[in-house]
Backbone as numpy.savetxt, mean C-alpha at the origin, in Angstrom:
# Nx Ny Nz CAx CAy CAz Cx Cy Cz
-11.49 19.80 3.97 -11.73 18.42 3.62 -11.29 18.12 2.19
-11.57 19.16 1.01 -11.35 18.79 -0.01 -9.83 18.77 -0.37
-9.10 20.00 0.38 -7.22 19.45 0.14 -7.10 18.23 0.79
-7.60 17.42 2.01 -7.25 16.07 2.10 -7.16 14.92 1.47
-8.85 14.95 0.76 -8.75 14.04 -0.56 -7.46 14.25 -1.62
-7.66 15.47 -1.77 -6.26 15.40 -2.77 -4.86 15.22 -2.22
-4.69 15.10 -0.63 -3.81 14.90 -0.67 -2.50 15.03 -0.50
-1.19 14.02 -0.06 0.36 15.13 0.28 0.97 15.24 -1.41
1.52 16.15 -1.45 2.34 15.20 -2.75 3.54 16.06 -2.64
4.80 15.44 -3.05 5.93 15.67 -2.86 7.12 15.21 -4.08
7.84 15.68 -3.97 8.97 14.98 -4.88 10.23 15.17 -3.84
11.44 14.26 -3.88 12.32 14.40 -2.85 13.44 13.72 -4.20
15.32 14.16 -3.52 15.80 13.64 -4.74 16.43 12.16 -4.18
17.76 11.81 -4.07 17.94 10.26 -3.70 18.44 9.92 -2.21
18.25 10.86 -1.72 18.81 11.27 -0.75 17.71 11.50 0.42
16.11 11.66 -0.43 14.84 11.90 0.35 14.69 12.65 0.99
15.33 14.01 0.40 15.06 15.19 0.76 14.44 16.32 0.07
13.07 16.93 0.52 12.27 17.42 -0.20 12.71 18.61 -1.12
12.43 18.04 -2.46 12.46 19.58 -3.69 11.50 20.04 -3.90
10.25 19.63 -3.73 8.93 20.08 -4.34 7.98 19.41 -3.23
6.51 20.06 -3.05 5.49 20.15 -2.30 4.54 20.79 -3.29
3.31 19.87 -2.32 1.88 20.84 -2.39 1.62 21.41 -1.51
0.46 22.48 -1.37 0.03 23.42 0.10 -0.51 21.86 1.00
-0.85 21.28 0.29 -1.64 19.95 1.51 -0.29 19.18 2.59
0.95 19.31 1.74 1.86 18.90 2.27 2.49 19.93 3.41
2.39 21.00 3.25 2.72 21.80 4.81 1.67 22.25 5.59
0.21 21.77 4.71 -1.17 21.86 6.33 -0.62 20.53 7.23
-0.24 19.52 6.54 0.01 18.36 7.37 1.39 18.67 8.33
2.50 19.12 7.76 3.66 19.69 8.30 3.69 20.65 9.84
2.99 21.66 9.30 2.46 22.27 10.26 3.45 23.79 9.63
3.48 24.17 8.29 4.23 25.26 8.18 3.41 26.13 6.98
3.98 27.24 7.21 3.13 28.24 5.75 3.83 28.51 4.42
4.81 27.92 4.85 6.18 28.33 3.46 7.03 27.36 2.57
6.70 26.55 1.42 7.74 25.73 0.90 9.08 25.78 1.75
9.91 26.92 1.38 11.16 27.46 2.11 11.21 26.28 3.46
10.22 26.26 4.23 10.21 25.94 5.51 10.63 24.29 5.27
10.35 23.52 4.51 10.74 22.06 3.75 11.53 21.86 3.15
11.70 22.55 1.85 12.80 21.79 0.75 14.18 21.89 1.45
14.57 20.81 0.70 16.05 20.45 1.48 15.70 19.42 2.57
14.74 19.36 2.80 14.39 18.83 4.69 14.01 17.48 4.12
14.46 16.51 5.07 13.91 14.85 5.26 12.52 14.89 6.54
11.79 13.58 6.24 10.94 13.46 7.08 11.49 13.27 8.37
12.53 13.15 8.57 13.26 13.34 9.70 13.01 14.73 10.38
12.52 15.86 9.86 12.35 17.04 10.61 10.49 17.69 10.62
10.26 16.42 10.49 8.45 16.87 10.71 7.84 15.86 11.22
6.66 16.30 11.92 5.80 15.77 12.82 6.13 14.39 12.82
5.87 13.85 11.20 5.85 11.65 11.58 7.22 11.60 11.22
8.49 11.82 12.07 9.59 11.41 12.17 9.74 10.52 12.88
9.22 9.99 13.43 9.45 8.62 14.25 8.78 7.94 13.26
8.54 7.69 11.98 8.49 7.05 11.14 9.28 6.98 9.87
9.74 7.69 9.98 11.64 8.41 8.82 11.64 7.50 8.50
12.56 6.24 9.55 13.96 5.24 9.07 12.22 4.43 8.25
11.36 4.16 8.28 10.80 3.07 7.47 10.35 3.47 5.78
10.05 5.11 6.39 9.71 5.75 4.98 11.03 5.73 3.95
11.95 6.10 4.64 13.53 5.82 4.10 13.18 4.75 3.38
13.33 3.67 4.31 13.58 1.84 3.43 12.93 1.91 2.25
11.49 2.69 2.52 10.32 2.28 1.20 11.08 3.59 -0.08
11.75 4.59 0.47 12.15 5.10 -0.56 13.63 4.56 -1.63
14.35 3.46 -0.66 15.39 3.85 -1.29 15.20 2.13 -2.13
14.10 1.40 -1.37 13.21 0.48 -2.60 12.96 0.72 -3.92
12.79 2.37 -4.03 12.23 2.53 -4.96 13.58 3.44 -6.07
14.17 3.23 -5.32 15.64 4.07 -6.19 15.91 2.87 -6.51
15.62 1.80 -6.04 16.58 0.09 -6.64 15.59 -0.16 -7.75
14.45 0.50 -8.09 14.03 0.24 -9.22 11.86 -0.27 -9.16
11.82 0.01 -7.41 10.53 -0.67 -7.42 9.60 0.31 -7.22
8.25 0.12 -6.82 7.38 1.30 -6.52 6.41 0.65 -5.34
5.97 1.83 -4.82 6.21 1.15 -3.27 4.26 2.07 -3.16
3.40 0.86 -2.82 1.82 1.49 -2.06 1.77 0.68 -0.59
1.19 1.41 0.45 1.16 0.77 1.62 0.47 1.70 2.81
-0.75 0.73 3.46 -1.53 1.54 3.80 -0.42 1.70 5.41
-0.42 2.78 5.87 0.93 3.14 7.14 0.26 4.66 7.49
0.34 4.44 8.87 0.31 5.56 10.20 1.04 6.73 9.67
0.46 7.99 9.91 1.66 9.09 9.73 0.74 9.87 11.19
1.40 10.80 11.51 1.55 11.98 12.31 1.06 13.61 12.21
0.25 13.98 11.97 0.03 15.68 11.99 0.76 16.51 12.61
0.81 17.72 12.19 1.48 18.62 12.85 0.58 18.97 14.26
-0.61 18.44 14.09 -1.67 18.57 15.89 -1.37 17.47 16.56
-0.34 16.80 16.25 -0.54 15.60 17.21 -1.10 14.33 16.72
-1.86 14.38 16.24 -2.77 13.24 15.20 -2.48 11.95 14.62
-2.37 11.03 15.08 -2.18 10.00 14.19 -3.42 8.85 13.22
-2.68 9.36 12.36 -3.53 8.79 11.22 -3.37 7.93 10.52
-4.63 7.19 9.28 -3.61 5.61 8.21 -3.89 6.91 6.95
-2.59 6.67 6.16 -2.77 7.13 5.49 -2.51 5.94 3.66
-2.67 5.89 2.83 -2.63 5.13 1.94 -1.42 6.17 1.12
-0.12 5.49 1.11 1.21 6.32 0.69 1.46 5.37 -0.85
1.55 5.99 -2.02 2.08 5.85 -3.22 3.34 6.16 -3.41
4.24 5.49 -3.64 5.60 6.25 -3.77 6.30 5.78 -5.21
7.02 6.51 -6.16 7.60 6.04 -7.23 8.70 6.85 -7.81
9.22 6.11 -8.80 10.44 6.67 -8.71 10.27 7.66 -10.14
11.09 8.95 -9.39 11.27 9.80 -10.91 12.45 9.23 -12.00
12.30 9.83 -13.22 13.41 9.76 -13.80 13.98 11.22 -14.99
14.93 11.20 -15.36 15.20 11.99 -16.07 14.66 11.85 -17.78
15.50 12.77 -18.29 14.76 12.56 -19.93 15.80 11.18 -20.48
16.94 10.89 -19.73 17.25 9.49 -20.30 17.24 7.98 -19.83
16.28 8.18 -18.65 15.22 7.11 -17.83 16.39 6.67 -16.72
16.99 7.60 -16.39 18.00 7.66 -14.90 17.07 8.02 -14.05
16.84 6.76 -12.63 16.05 7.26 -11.44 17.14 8.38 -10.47
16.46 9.56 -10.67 16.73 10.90 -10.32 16.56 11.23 -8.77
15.00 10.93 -8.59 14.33 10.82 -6.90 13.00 10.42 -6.91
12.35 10.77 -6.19 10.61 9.67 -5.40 9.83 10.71 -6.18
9.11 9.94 -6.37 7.76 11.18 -5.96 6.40 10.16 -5.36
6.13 11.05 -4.28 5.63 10.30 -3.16 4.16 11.02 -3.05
3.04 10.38 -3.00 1.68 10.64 -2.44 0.96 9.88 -1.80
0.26 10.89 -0.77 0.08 10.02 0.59 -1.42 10.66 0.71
-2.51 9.65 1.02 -4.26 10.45 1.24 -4.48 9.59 2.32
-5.19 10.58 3.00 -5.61 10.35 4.24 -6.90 9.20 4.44
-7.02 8.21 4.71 -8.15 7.25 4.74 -8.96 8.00 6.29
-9.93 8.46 5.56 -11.16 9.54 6.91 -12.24 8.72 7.14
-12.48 7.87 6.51 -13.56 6.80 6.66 -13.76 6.47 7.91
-14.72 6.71 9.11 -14.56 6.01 10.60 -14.10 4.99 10.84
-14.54 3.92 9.76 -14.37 2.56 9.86 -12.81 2.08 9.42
-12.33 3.09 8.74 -11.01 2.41 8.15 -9.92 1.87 9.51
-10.45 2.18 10.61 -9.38 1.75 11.65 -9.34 0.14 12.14
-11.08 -0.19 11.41 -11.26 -1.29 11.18 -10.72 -2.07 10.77
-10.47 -1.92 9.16 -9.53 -2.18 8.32 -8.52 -2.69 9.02
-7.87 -1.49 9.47 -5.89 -1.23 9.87 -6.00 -2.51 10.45
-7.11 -2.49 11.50 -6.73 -3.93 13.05 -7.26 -5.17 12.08
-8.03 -5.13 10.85 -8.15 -6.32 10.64 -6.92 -6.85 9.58
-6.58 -6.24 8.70 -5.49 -6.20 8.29 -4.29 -6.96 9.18
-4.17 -6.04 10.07 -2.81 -5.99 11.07 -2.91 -8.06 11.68
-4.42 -7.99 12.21 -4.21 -9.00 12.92 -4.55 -10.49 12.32
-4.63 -10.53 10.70 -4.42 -11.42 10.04 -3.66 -11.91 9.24
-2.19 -11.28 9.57 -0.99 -11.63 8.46 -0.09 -11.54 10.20
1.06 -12.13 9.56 2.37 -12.78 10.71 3.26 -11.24 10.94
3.24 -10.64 9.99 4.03 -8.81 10.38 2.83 -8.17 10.30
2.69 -6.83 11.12 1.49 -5.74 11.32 1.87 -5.20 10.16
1.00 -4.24 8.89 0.77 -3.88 8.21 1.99 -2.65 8.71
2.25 -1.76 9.72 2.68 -1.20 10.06 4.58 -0.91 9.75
4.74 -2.45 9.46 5.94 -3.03 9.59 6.59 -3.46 8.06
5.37 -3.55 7.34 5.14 -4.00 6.00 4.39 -3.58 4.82
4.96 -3.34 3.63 3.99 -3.23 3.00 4.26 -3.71 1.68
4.16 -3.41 0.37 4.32 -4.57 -0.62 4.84 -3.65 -1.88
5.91 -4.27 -2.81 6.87 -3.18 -3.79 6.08 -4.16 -5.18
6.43 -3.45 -6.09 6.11 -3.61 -7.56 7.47 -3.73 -7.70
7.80 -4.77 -7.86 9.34 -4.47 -8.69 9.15 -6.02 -9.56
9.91 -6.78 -10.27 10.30 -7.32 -11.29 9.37 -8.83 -10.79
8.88 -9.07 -9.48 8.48 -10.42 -9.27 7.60 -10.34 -10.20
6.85 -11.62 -10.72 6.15 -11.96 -11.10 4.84 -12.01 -10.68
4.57 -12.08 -9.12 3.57 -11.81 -8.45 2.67 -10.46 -8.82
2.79 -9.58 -9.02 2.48 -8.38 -9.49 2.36 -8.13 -11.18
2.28 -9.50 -11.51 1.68 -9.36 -13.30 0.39 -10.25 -13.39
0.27 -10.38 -12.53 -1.58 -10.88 -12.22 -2.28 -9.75 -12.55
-3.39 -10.76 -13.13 -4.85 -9.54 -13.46 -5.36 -9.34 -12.62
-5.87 -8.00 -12.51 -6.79 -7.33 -11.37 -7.83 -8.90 -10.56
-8.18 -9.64 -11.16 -9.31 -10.75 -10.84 -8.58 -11.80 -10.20
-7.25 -12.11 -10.82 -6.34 -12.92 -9.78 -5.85 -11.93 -8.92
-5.59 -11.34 -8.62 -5.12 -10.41 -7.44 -5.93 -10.50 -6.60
-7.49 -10.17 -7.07 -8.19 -10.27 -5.65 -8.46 -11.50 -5.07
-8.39 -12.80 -5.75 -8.56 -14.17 -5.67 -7.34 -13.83 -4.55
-6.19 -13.68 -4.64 -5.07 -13.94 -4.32 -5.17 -13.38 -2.74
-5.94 -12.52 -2.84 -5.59 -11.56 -1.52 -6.37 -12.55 -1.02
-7.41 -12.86 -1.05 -8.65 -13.28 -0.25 -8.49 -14.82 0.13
-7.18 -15.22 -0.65 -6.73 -16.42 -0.05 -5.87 -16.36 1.53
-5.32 -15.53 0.80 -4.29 -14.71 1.72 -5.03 -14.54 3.31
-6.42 -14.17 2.97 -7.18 -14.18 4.48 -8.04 -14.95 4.85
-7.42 -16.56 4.90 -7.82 -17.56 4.79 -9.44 -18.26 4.34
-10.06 -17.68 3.35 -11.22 -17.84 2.90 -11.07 -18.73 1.63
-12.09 -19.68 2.00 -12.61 -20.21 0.83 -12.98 -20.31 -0.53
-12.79 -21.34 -1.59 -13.35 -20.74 -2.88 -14.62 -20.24 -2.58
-15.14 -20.79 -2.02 -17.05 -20.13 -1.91 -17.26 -19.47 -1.22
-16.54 -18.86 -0.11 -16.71 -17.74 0.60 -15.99 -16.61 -0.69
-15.10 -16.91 -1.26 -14.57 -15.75 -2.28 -15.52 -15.80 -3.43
-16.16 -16.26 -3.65 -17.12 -16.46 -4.97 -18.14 -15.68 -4.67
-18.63 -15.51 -3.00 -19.55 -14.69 -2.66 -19.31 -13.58 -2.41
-17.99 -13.09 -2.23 -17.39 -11.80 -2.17 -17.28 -11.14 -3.44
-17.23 -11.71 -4.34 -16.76 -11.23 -5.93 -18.13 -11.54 -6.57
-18.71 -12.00 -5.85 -20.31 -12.17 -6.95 -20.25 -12.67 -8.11
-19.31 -14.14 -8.23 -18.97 -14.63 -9.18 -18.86 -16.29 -8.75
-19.31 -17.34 -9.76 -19.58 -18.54 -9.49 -17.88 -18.91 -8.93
-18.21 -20.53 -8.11 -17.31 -20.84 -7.42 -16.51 -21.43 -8.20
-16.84 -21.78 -9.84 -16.10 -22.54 -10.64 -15.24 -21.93 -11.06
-15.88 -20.62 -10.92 -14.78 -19.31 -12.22 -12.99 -19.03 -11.24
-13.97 -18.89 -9.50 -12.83 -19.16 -8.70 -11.79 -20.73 -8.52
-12.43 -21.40 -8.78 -11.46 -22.83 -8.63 -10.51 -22.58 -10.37
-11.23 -21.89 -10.94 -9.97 -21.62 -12.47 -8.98 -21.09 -12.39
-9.80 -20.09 -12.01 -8.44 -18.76 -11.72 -7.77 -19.05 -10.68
-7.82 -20.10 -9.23 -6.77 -20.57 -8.77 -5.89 -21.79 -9.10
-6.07 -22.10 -10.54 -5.18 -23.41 -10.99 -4.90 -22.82 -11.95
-5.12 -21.29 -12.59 -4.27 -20.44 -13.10 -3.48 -19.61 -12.98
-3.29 -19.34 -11.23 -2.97 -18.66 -10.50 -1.31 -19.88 -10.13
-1.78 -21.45 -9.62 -0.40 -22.11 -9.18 0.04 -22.32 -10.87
-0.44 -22.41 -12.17 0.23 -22.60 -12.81 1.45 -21.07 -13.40
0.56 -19.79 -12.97 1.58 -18.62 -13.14 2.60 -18.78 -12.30
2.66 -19.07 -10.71 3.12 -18.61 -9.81 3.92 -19.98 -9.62
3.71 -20.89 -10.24 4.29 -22.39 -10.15 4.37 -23.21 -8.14
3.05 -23.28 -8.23 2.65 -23.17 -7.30 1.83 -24.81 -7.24
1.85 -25.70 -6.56 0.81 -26.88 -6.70 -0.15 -26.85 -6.00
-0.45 -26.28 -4.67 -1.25 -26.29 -3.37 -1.80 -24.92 -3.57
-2.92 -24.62 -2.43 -3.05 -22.90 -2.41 -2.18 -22.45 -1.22
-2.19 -23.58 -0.23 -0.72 -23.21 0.74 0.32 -22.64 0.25
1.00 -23.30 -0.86 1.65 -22.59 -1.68 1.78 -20.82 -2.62
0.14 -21.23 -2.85 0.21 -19.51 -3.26 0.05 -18.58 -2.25
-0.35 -19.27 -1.01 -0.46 -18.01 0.34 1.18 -17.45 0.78
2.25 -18.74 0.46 3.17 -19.01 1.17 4.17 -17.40 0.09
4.04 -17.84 -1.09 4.22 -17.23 -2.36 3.73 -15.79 -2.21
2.48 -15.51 -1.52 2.38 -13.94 -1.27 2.97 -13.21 0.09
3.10 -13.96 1.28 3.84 -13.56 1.94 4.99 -13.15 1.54
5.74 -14.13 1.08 7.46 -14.23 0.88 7.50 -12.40 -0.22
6.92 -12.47 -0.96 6.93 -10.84 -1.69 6.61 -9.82 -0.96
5.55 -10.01 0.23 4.56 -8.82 0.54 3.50 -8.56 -0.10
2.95 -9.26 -1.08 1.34 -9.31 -1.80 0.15 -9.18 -0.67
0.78 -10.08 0.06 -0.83 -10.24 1.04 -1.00 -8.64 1.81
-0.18 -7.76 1.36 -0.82 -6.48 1.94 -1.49 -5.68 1.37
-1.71 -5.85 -0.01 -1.78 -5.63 -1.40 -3.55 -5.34 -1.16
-4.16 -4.00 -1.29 -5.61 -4.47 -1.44 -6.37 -4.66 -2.63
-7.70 -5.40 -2.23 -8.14 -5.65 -3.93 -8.35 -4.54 -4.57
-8.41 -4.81 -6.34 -8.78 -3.51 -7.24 -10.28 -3.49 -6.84
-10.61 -3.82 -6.70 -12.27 -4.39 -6.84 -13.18 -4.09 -6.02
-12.92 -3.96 -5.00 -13.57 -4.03 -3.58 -13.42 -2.79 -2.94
-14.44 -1.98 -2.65 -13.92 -0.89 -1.80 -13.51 -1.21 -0.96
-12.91 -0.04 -0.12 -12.35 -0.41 1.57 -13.18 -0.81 2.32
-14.63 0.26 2.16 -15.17 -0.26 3.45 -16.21 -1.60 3.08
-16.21 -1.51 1.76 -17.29 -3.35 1.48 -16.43 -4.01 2.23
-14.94 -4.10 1.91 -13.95 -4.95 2.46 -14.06 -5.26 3.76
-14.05 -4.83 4.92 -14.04 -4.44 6.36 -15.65 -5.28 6.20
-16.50 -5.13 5.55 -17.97 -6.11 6.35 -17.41 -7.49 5.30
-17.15 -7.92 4.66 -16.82 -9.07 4.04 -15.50 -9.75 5.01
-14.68 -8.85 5.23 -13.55 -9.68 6.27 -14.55 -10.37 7.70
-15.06 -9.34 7.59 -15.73 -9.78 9.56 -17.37 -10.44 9.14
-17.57 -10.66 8.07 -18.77 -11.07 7.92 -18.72 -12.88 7.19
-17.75 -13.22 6.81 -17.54 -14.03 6.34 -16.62 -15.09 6.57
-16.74 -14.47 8.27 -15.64 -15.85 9.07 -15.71 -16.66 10.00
């Protein structure tokens, strides 16, 4: 249990083929030997029928972005799991992106499958299909407090249903969303929902909120 929390971790070069591993990364593999990986794409282990997407999110991140997104992977038992994947880009000593380095933890929580379907079945693409990059938008220079404003618009809730989620008056929320269309140049909140789709924000979870508070506040507050 405790190598799960910690975790896959990997480095791959631009090409997304593995140079470096942890032991957590070949319990999941299903092998006993680095040897048995480096050189190798996810193309030759268990969640290969998930390659071509892990690809996209890697070579996102060679164009300069960094890529979190909660996404299904595969065990070497058969297993399919959500796992919460970090991916970013290395660089050299003269800030040339070199290759990824990628970490992926297993969400074991019973309830997190909760999550996945509530997630999945309140945005127009399944979480599965999508997930959201850090790169140069502007959307992603919000403070932790607009971010979660942002998400929770995103799942069609109210200033006062979000005021009760954040345990914070409904005024502080009606600010921070007319500071939110004046960052995002935005006039409506239609607009700022419209504004997190078009990036991939709305997959984005809050800083704030655990997962599983999250999961009774989605289904408790609709």
């Amino acid at each position: 249990m405790e190598s799960r929390i910690i975790g896959l971790l990997c480095e791959k070069d631009q090409a997304s083929r593995i140079v470096r591993c942890n032991s957590v990364f070949l319990e999941y593999a299903g092998v006993q030997s680095a040897n048995q990986v480096l050189g190798h794409t996810d193309y030759d282990f268990p969640w290969q029928e998930y390659a071509d997407t892990y690809r996209k999110h890697e070579l996102d991140v060679l164009a300069g972005n960094n890529h979190s997104i909660i996404f299904p992977s595969k065990t070497a038992q058969g297993e399919y799991s959500v796992f919460l994947h970090n991916k970013a880009a290395l660089h050299d000593d003269a800030g040339k992106i070199i290759g990824i380095q990628c970490h992926a933890v297993e969400i074991m929580h019973p309830k997190i499958h909760q999550l996945f379907a509530q997630l999945s079945a309140q945005t127009p693409e399944t979480v599965q299909q999508k997930g959201y990059t850090r790169g140069k938008n502007k959307i992603f220079d919000l403070t932790p407090r607009e971010k979660d404003i942002l998400f929770f618009l995103c799942k069609a809730k109210t200033a006062k249903q979000i005021a009760l989620i954040l345990n914070i008056s409904p005024r502080t929320i009606y600010s921070h969303i007319e500071h939110l269309k004046q960052k995002l140049n935005c006039h409506t909140k239609g607009e700022l929902v419209d504004a997190a789709y078009q990036t991939g924000f709305s997959h984005e979870l809050p800083s704030q909120i655990a997962l599983i508070d999250l999961i009774d506040h989605l289904q408790g507050t609709q």
